[in-house]
ROBAVO-846818 format. One record per residue (C-alpha): residue number from 1; residue in three letters; x, y, z. Coordinates in steps of 0.05 Angstrom, whole numbers. Example, Ala and Ser with C-alpha at 12.3 -4.5 7.8 and 13.67 -1.06 7.14 Angstrom:
2
- tilo, tike, X, Y, Z
- 1, ala, 246, -90, 156 .
- 2, ser, 273, -21, 143 .
This chain:
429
- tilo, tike, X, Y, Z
- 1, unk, 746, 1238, -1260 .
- 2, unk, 679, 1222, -1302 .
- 3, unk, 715, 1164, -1324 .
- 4, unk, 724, 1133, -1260 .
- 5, unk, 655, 1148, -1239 .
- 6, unk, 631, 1121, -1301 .
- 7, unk, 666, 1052, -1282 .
- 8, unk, 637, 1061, -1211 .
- 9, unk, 564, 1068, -1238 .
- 10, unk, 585, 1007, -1278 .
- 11, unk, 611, 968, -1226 .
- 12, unk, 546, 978, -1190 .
- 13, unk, 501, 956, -1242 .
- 14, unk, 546, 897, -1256 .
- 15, unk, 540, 876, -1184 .
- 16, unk, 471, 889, -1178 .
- 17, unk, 458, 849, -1246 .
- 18, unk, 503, 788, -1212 .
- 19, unk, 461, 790, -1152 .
- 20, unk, 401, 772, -1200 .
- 21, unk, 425, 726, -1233 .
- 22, unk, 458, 683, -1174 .
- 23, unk, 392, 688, -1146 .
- 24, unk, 370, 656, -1209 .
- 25, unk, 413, 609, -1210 .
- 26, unk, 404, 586, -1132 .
- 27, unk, 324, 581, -1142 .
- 28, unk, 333, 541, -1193 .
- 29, unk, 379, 492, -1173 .
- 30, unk, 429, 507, -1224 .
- 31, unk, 501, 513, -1198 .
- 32, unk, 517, 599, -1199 .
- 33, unk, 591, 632, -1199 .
- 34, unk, 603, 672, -1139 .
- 35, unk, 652, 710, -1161 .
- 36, unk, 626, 740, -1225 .
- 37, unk, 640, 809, -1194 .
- 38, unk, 708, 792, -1180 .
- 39, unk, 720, 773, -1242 .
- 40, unk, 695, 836, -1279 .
- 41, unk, 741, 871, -1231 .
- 42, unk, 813, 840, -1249 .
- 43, unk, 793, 835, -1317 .
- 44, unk, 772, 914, -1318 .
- 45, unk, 833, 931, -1281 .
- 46, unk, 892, 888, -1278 .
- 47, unk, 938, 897, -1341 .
- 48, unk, 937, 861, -1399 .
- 49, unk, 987, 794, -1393 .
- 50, unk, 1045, 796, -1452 .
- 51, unk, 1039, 744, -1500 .
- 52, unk, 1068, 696, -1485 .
- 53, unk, 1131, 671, -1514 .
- 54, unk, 1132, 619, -1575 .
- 55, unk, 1126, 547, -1549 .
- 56, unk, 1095, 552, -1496 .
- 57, unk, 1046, 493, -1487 .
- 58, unk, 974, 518, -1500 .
- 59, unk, 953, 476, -1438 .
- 60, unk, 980, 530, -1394 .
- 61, unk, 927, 584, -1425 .
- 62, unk, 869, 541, -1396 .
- 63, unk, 842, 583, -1331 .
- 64, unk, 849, 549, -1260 .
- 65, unk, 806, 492, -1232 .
- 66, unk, 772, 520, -1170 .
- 67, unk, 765, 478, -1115 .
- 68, unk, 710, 436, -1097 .
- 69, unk, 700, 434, -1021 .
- 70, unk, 682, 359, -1003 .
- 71, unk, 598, 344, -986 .
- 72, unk, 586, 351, -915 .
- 73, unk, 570, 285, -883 .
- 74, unk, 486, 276, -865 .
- 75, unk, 476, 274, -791 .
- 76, unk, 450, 205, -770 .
- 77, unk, 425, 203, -691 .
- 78, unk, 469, 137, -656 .
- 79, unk, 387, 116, -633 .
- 80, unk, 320, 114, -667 .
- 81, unk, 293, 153, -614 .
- 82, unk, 219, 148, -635 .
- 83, unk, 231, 64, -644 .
- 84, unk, 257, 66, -575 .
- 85, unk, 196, 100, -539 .
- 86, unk, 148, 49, -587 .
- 87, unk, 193, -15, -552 .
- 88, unk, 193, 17, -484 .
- 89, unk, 121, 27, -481 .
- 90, unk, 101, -46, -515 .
- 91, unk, 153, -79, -470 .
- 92, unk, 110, -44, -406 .
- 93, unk, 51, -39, -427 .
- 94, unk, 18, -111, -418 .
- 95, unk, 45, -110, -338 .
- 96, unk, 4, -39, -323 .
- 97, unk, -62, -40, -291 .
- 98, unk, -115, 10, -274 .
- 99, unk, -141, 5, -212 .
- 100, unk, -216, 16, -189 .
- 101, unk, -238, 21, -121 .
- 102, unk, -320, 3, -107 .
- 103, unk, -347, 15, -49 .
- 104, unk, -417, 2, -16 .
- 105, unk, -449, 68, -12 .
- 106, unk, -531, 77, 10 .
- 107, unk, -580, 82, -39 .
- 108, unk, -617, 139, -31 .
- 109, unk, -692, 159, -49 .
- 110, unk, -755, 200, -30 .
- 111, unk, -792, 171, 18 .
- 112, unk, -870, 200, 38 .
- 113, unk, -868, 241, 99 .
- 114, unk, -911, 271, 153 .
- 115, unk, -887, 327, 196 .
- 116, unk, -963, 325, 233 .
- 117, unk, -959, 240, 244 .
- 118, unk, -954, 258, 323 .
- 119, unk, -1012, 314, 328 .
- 120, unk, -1079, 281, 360 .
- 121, unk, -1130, 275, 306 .
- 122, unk, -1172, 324, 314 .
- 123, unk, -1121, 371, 302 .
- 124, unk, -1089, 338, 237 .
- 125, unk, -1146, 355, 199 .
- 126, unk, -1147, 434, 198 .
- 127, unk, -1080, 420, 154 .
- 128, unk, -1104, 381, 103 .
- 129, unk, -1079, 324, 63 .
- 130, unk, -1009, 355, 46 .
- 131, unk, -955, 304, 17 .
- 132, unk, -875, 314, 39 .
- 133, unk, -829, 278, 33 .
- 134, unk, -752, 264, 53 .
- 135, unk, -691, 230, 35 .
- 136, unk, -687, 160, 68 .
- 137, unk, -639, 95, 54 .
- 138, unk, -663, 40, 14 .
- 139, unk, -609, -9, 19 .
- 140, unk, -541, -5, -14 .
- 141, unk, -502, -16, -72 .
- 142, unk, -432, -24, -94 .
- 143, unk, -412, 49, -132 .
- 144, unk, -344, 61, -163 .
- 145, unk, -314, 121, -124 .
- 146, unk, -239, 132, -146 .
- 147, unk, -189, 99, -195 .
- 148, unk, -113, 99, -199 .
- 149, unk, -47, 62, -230 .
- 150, unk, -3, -3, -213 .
- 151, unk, 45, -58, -248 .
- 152, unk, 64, -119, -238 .
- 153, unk, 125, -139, -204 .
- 154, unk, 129, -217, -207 .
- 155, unk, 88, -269, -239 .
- 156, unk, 48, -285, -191 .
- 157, unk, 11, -222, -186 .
- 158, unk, 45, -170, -135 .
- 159, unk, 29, -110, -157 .
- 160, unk, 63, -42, -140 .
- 161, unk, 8, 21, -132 .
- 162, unk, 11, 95, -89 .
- 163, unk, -10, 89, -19 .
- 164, unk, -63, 150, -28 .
- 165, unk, -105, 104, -90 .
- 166, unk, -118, 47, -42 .
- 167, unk, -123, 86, 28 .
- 168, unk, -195, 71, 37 .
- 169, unk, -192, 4, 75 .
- 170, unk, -267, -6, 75 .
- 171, unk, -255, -2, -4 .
- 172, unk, -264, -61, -53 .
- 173, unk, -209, -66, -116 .
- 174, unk, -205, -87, -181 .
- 175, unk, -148, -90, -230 .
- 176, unk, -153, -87, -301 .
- 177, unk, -103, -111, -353 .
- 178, unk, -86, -77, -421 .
- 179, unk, -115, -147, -459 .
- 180, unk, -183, -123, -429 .
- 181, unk, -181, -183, -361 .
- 182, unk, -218, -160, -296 .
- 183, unk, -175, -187, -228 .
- 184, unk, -194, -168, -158 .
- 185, unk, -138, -151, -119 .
- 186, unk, -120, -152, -37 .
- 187, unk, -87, -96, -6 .
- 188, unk, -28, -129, 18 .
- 189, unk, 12, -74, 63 .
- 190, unk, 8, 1, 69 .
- 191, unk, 77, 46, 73 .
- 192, unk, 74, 86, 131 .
- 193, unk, 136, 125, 114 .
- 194, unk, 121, 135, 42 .
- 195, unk, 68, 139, -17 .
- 196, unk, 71, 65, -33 .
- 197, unk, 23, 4, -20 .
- 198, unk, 37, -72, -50 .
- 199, unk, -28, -108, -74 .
- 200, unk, -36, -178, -96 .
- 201, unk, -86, -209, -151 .
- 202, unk, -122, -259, -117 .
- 203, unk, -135, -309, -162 .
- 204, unk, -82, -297, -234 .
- 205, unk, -101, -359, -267 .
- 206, unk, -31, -366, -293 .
- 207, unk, 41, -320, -303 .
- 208, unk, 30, -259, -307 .
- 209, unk, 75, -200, -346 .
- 210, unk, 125, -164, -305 .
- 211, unk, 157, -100, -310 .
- 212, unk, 230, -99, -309 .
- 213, unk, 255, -55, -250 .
- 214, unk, 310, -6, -262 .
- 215, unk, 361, 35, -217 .
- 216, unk, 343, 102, -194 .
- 217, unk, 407, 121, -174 .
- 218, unk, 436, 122, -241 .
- 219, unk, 379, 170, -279 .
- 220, unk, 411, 239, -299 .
- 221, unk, 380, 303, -322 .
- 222, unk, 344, 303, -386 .
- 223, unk, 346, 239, -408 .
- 224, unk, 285, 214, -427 .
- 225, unk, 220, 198, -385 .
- 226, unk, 159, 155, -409 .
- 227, unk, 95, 153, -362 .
- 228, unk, 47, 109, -367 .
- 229, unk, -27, 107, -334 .
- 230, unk, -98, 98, -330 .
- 231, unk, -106, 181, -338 .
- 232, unk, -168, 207, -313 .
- 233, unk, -190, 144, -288 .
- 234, unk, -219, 132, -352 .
- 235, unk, -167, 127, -413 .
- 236, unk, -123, 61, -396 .
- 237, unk, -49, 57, -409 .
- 238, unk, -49, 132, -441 .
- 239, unk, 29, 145, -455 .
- 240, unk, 75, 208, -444 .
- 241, unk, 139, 231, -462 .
- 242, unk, 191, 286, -423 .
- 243, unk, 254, 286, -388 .
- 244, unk, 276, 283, -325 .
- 245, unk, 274, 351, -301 .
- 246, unk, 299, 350, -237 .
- 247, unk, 321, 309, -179 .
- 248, unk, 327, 293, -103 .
- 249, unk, 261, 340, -97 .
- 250, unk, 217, 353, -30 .
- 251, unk, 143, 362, -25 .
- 252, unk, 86, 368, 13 .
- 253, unk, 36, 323, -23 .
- 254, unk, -45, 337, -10 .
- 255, unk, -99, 289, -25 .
- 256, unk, -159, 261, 8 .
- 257, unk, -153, 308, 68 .
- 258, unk, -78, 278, 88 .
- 259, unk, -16, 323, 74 .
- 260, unk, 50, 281, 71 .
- 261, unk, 121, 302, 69 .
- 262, unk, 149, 269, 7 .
- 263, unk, 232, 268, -2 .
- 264, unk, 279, 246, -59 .
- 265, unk, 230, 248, -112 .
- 266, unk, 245, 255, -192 .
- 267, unk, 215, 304, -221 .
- 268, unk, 187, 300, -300 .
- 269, unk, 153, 349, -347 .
- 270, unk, 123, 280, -378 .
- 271, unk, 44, 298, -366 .
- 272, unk, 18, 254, -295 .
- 273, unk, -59, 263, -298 .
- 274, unk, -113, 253, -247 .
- 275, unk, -114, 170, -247 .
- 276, unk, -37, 169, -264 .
- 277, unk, -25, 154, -193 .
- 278, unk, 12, 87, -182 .
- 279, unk, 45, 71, -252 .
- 280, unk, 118, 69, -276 .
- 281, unk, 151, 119, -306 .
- 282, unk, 200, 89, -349 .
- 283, unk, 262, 86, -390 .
- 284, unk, 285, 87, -461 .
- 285, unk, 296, 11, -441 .
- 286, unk, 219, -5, -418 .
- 287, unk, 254, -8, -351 .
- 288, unk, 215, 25, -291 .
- 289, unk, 253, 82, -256 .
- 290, unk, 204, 118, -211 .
- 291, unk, 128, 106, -189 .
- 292, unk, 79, 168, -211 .
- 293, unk, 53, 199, -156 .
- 294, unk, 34, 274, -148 .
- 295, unk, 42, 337, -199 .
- 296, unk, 52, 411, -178 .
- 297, unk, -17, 453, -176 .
- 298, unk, -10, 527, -217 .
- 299, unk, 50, 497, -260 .
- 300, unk, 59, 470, -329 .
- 301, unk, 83, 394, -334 .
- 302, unk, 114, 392, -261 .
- 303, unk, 105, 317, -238 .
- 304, unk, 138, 275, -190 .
- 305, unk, 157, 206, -177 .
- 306, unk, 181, 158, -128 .
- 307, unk, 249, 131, -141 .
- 308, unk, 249, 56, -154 .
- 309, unk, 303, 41, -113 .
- 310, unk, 264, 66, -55 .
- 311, unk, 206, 17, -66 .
- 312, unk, 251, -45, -76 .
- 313, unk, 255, -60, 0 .
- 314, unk, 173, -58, 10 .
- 315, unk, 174, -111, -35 .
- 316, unk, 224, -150, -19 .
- 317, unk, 200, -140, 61 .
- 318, unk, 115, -156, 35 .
- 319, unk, 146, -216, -4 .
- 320, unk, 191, -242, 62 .
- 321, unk, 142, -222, 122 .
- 322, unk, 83, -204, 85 .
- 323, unk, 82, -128, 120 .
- 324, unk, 131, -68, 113 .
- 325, unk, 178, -56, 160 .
- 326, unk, 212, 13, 163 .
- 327, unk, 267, 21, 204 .
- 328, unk, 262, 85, 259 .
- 329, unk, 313, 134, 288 .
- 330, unk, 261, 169, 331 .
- 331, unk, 276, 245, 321 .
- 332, unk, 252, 315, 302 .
- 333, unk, 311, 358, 260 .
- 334, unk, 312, 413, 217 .
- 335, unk, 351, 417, 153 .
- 336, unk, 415, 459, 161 .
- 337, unk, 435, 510, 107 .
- 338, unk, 473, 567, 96 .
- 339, unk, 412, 616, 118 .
- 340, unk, 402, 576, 178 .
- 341, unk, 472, 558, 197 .
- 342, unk, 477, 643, 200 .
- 343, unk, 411, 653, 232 .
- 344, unk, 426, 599, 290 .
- 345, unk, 505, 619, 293 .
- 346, unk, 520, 541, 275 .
- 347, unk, 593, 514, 263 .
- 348, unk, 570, 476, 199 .
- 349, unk, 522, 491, 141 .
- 350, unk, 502, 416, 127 .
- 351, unk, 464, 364, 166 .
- 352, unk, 413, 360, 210 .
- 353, unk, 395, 398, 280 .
- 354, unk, 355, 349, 329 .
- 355, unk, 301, 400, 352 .
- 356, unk, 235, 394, 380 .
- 357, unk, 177, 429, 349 .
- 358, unk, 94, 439, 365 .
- 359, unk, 92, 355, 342 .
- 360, unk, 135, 344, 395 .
- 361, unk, 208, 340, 422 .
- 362, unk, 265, 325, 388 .
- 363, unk, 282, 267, 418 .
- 364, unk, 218, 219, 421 .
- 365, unk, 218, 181, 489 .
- 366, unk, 235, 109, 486 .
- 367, unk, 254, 112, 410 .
- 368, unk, 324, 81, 386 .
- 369, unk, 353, 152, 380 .
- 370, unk, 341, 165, 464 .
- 371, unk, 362, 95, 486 .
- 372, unk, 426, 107, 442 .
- 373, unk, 435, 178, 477 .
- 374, unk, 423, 227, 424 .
- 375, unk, 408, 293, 449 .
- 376, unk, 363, 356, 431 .
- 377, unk, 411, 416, 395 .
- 378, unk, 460, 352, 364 .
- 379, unk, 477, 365, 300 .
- 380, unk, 483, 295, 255 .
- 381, unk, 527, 302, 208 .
- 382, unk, 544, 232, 167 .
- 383, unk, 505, 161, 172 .
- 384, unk, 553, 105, 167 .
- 385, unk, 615, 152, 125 .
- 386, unk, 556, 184, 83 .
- 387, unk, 539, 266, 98 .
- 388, unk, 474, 292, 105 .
- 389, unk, 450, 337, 56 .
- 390, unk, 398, 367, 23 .
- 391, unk, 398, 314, -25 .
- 392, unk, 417, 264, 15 .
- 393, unk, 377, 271, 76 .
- 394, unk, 371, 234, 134 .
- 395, unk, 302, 200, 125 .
- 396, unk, 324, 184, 52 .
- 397, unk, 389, 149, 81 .
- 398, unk, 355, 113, 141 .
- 399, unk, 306, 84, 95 .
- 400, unk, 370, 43, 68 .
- 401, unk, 372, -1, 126 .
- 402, unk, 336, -53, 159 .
- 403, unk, 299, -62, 211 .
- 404, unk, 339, -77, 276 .
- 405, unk, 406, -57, 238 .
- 406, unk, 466, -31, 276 .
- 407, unk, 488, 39, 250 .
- 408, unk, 541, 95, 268 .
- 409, unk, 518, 169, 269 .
- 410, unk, 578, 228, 274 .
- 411, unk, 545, 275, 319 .
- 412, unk, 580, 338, 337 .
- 413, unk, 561, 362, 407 .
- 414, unk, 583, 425, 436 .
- 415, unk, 636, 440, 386 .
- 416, unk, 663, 365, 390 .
- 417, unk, 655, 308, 339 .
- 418, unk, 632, 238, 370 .
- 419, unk, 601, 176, 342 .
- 420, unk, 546, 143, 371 .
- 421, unk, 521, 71, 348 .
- 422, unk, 442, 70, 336 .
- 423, unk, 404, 4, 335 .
- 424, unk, 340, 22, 290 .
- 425, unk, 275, -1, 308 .
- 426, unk, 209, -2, 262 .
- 427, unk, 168, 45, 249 .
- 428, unk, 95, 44, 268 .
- 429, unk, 38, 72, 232 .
């Protein structure tokens, strides 16, 4: 009994001792045997082998080889992901401008003032020679009173920019380069369905760098976004990195006392500051996916951004007709989900329900939706084959036609499918 406690104690010490040493070993980069314990163990225990028998080769006495597992291959990333942001951003960069808006605001000073000018004279006196004096206008002066974002979409100088950073039509703008040139710019056309405007340099003085434009439709989640701006109206083409964090997002964006229902944006957790307004947010490939245009108040790194693809036509309509034309269905809906397919008893959770509200009824007199006979409590379902959803949604699929186009709208009406053919009109501001 003492003797096998005696081994014990030794066994513990040994193990203790082999701990040391492999630590040893490890720190300093020497290679240590992991099974010294092991060792001491079938050597303390395991019988002693018979010799062995004459002429046997003394080769077979050497102790075992132990195998060497094989180096683990280094990791090697398929793209220099830092290189790729650096090309992105120097491919952009020279086709985004900040944008300045002047305007001619009064110049304001003291003027000398008296309240007593209209008392006869002999009563002026008993109050003395007092001096007042009040504001008054002493001409005017150009001022600059706001600042935003754009890029270049062809050579000659189109430039793409938010509707809310040129909204002031008694404005004056400039655009500046990233080489440092000054270009006043004309406010070409104004969305009236969306945050967008298309500007023009009035006098380029040459080609001009373009931005490449890329397809919305194919971004996915978390893959890369690169924003680029004139942040805080002050700090030109200032450059941010995120992901795409989310997509086919709603708002209600708020500036310069106007509220406007947004749909379809992207949404980033690359940083949009104040002045970001108006400039591409891009691809790995320098290719522009979205336009920057609002961020979420209370919240960490919540931006959105206009999908490309949705901006396409009002340039392609400013460059044909010089105006944008949005095509009109002329109705009021709500969105149909589950909570309000069971609230409202509907048949279907998807869609849209044509229903008036305080702006109006749901059908608006004389609009392509009446003259086609669309009713009030019809529930669309599909546009041309595609469904309605709250991804898809109707505005967002309208806004893929023309002006004046033909399309078919599966309606279901008191429990019964139909079609009915809509000729779209355009939309007025």
């Amino acid at each position: 009994m003492d003797k096998k406690i005696s081994v014990l104690v030794l066994i513990v010490l040994i193990s203790g001792t082999a701990g040391i040493l492999t630590s040893a070993f490890l720190s300093s980069g020497s290679p240590a045997h992991a099974g010294i314990l092991d060792d001491f163990i079938n050597r303390l225990f395991k019988p002693q082998d018979s010799p062995l028998p004459v002429g046997t080769p003394a080769a077979s006495q050497a102790p075992a080889v132990k195998r060497q597992d094989p180096p683990r291959p280094v990791y090697e990333a398929p793209v220099d992901y830092e290189e790729a942001i650096i090309k992105a951003v120097e491919k952009a960069a020279p086709g985004v401008i900040s944008i300045v808006v002047t305007k001619d605001l009064p110049i304001i000073e003291n003027c000398p003032f008296d309240p007593f000018e209209d008392l006869p004279p002999e009563f002026r006196r008993f109050f003395g020679p007092f001096e007042f004096n009040q504001p008054c206008k002493k001409g005017t002066k150009k001022q600059e009173v706001g600042g935003g974002s754009g890029f270049i979409v062809s050579s000659d100088g189109l430039i793409l920019t938010n509707k809310h950073v040129v909204a002031d039509t008694d404005a004056s703008y400039t655009a500046l380069t990233n080489d440092g040139k000054k270009y006043d710019i004309k406010i070409l056309a104004r969305d009236p369905a969306q945050d967008l405007a298309v500007a023009k340099i009035t006098n380029p003085g040459g080609s001009l760098p373009v931005l490449n434009l890329g397809n919305s439709d194919s971004i996915r989640l978390g893959q890369t976004a690169i924003a680029i701006g004139n942040a805080l109206g002050e700090f030109r083409n200032t450059v941010s990195v995120g992901i795409i964090s989310g997509l086919a997002r709603s708002i209600d964006a708020s500036g310069g006392g106007q509220v406007e229902h947004l749909e379809g944006l992207i949404q980033t957790d690359a940083a949009i500051n104040p002045g970001n307004s108006g400039g591409p947010l891009l691809n790995l490939r320098g290719e522009v996916i979205g336009i920057n245009t609002a961020v979420a108040q209370g919240a960490e790194n919540v931006g959105f951004a206009i999908p490309i693809n949705q901006a396409k036509r009002d340039i392609d309509s400013v460059k044909k007709t010089g105006k944008i034309s949005i095509p009109f269905l002329g109705v009021r809906y709500i969105v149909i989900n589950e909570e309000i397919a069971k609230r409202d008893e509907l048949p279907v959770t998807q869609g849209v329900i044509v229903r008036g509200s305080e702006d109006g009824p749901g059908v608006i007199p004389d609009s392509p939706a009446e003259k086609a006979g669309i009713q009030a409590e019809d529930i669309i379902l599909e546009i041309n084959g595609e469904k309605i959803t709250a991804e898809r949604t109707l505005a967002s699929l309208i806004q893929k036609y023309g002006v004046s186009e033909r399309v078919n709208l599966k309606v279901l009406r008191a429990g019964k499918e139909i079609t009915v053919a809509v000729t779209l009109g355009e939309r007025q501001s």
